[in-house]
C-alpha positions in Angstrom: 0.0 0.0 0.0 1.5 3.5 -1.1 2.6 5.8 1.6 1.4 9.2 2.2 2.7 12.2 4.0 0.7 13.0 7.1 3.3 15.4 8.1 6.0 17.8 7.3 8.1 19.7 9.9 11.9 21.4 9.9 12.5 21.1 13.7 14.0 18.3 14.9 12.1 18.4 18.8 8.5 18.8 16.9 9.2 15.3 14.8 10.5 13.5 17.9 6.8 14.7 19.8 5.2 13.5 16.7 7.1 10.6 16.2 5.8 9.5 20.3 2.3 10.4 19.4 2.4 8.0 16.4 3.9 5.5 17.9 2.0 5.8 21.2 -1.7 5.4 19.6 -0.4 2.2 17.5 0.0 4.5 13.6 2.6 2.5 11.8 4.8 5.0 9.9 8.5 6.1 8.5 10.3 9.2 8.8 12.2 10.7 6.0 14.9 13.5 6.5 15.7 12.8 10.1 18.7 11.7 9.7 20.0 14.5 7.8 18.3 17.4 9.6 19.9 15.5 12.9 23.3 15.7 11.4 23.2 19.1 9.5 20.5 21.2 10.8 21.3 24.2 8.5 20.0 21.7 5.5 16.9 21.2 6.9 15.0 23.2 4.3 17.1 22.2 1.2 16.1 19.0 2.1 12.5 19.7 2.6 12.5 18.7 6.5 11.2 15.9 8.7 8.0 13.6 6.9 6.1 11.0 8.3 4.8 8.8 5.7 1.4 6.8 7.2 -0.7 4.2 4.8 -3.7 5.7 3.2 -5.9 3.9 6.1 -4.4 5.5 8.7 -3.9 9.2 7.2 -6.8 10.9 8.2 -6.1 9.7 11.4 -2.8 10.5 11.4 -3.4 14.4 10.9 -6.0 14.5 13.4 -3.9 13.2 16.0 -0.9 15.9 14.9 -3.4 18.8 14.5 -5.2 18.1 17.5 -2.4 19.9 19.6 -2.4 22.7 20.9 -0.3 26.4 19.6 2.6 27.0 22.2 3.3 30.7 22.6 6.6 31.8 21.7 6.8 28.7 19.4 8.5 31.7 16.8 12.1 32.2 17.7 13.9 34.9 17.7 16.2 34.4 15.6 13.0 34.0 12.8 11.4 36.9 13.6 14.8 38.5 13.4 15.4 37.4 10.2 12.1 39.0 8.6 12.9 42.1 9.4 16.9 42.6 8.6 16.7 39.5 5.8 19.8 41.6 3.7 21.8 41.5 6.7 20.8 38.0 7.8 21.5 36.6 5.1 25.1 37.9 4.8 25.3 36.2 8.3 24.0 33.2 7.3 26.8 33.3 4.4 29.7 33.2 6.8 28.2 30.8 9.6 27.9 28.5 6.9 30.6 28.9 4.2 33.3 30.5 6.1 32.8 29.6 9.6 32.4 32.5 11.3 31.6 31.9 15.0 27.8 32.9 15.9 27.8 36.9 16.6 26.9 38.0 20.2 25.3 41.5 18.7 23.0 38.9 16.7 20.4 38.7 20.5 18.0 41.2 20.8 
């Protein structure tokens, strides 16, 4: 039976919550990208993030189950919402953490 994606996320603590939820209420599934988002976190959205592929059966109830949480305020970091609004200067930072190795700046906090 074909797989489908029930869900699709680029942090590595939200897949491990919904990876126990899964597994907890008896969803068979398989993860795709974990590995690399574990090992290289910066590639997480080259490599289109964490999946978790259910059968067809169970994908409704899949998405229920992961939808039926709750928000968590403050679930936006800083550093994203810091990133929107400087992106020309971010992204020159973002250049030398990850091509030249540039330690992380202290100025970068609020």
């Amino acid at each position: 039976m074909p797989l489908q994606i029930a869900h699709t996320t680029l942090m590595l603590p939200e897949a491990l919550v919904v990876e126990s939820l899964l597994a907890a209420h008896g969803i068979p599934f398989a993860v795709a990208g974990k590995d690399i988002v574990s090992q290289a976190p910066h590639f997480a959205i080259l490599y289109g993030g964490i999946s978790f592929l259910v059968s067809e059966d169970d994908l409704s109830d899949a998405q229920q189950l992961i939808g039926a949480g709750e928000a968590v305020p403050g679930y936006e970091s800083i550093e994203s919402a810091g990133f929107e609004r400087r992106p020309v200067r971010n992204a020159i930072l973002a250049f030398l953490i990850l091509i030249m190795g540039a330690p992380f700046p202290f100025w970068y906090r609020r």
